[in-house]
C-alpha positions in Angstrom: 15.4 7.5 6.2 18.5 7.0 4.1 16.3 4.7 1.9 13.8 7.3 1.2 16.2 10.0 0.4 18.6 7.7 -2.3 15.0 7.1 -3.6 13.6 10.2 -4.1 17.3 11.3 -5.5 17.7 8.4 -8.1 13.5 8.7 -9.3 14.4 12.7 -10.1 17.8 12.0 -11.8 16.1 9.3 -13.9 13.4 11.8 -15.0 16.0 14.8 -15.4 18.2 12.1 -17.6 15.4 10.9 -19.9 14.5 14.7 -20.4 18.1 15.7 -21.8 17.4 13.6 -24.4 14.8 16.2 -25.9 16.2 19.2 -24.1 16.8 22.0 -26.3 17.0 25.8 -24.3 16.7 24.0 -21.0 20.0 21.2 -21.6 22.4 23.0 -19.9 20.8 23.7 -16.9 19.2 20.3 -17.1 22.7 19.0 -17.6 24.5 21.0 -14.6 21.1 19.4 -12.5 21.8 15.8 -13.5 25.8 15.6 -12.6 24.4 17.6 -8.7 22.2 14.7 -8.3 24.5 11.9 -9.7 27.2 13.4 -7.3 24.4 13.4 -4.6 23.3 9.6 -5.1 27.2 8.5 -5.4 28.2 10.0 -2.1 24.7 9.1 -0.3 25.2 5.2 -1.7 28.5 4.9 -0.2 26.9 5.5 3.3 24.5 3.7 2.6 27.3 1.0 2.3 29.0 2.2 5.1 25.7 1.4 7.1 24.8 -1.8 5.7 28.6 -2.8 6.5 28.3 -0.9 10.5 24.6 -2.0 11.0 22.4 -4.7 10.4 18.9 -4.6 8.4 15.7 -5.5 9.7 14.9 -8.9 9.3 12.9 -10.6 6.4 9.3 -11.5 6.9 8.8 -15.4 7.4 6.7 -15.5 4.2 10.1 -15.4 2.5 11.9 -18.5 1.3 15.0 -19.7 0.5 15.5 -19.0 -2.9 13.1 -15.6 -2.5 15.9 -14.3 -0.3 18.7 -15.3 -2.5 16.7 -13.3 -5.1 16.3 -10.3 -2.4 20.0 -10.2 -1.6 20.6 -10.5 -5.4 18.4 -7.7 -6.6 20.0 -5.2 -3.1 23.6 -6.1 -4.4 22.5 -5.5 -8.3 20.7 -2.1 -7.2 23.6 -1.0 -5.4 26.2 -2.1 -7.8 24.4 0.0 -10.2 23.9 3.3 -8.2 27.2 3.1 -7.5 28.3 2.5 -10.9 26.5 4.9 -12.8 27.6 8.0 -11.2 31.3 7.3 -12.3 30.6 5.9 -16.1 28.7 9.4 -16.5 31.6 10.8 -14.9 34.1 9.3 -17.1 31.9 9.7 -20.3 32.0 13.5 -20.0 36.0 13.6 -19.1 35.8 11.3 -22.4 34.1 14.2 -24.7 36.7 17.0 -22.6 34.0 18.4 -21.0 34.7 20.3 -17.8 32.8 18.0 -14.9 31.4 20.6 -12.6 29.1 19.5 -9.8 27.9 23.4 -8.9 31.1 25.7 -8.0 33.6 22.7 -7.7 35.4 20.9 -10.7 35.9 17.1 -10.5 39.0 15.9 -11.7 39.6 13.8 -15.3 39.3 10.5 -14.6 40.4 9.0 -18.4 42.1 10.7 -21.5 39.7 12.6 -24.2 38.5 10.0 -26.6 35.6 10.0 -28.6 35.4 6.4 -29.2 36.0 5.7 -25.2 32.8 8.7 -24.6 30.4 6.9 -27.2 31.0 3.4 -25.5 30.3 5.1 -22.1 27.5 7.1 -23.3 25.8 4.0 -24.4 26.6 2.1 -21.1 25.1 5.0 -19.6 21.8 4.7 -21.2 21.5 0.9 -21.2 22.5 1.5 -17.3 19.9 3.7 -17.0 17.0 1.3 -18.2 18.6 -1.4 -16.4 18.0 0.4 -13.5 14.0 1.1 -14.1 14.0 -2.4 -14.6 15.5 -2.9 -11.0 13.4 -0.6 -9.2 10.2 -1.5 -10.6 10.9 -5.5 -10.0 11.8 -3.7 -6.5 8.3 -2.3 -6.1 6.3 -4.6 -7.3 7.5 -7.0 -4.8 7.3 -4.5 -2.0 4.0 -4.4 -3.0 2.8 -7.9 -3.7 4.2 -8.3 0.0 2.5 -5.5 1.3 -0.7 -5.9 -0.4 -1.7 -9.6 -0.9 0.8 -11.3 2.0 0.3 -8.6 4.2 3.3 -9.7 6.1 5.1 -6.0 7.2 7.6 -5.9 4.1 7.0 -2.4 4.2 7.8 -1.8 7.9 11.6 -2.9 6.8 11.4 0.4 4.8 9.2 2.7 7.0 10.3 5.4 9.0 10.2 4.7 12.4 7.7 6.8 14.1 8.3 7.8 18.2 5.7 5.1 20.2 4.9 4.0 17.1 3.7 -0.4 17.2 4.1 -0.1 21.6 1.5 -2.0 23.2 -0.5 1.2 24.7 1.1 4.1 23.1 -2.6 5.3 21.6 -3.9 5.4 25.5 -6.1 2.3 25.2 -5.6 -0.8 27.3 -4.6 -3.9 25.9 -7.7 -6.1 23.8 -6.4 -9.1 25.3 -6.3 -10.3 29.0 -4.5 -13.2 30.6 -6.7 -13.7 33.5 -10.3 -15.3 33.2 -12.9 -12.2 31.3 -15.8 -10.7 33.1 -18.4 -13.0 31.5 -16.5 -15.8 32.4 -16.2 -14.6 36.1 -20.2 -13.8 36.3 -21.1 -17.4 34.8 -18.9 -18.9 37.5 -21.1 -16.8 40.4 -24.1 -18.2 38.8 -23.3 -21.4 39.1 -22.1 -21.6 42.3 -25.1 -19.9 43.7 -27.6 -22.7 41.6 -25.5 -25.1 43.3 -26.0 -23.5 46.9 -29.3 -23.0 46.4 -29.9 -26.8 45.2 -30.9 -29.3 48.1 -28.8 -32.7 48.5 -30.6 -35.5 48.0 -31.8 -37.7 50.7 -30.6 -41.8 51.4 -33.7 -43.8 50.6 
């Protein structure tokens, strides 16, 4: 669940970020919108850390090989890295510029000293950030869906929200397909051949 919400929060922040860059009437409130959800992803990625750290994930499909993994673990740690990342450097940039950080009713403290040299370097790591994390989450995607789509091997499922019942042998009210004891054909051919063999008389000595 947790998955699904960071997702849907970091998809609208990118698209409320990439639209500041042509706001004109609408920046501020666009603005106040982007530092809610960059608050909002910062403090639901640290669960999410706090999880990962408390639980353990589903495991990989078997389809997945060594060095597939490594690049799976790799492209979690990068993702988180930058999630995490990204929240503070547009943090800092606006302390930089002495702009009042307000996430709604609450001011956030100054994290560095007003410098415009210091806010232009952030604001560019802020943007290259930002397209370094489209990269990220389409590579993400597109694996998910060679996975789901061509292997067919329940990447997905690692991702899904567990339904009640849900993949229980039975839970639809059906019986099982599949029977360990001999099937009703294979029971009547049996009769039939003990009655031919009944029915058949023994030979004589000659």
């Amino acid at each position: 669940m947790m998955h699904w919400l960071v997702a849907a929060l970091v998809f609208t922040t990118l698209i409320v970020g990439f639209a500041l860059a042509n706001a004109l009437a609408a920046y501020p409130t666009l603005l106040m919108l982007h530092k809610i959800l960059g608050a909002l992803i910062f403090v639901a990625m640290i669960a999410r850390v706090v999880n990962r750290l408390r639980r353990q994930e589903p495991a990989l499909p078997a389809t997945v090989g060594r060095w597939e993994r490594r690049a799976v673990i790799a492209s979690e740690v990068s993702l988180y890295a930058a999630l995490l990342a990204q929240p503070l450097i547009g943090w800092a940039m606006l302390t930089a510029a002495g702009v009042p950080v307000m996430v709604g009713p609450v001011r956030l403290p100054s994290l560095i000293p007003v410098d415009a040299g210091l806010y232009a370097l952030l604001r560019n790591e802020h943007s290259v950030l930002a397209y370094a994390l489209v990269i990220l989450i389409a590579g993400h995607v597109a694996a998910v869906l060679l996975h789901t789509l061509t292997l067919r091997d329940g990447m997905l499922a690692r991702m899904a929200i567990a339904l009640p019942g849900a993949g229980q042998p039975g839970s639809t009210g059906t019986a099982p397909a599949t029977m360990n004891g001999p099937s009703g054909d294979q029971l009547c051919s049996s009769s039939a051949r003990d009655d031919d063999n009944a029915s058949t008389p023994r030979g004589s000595a000659t």
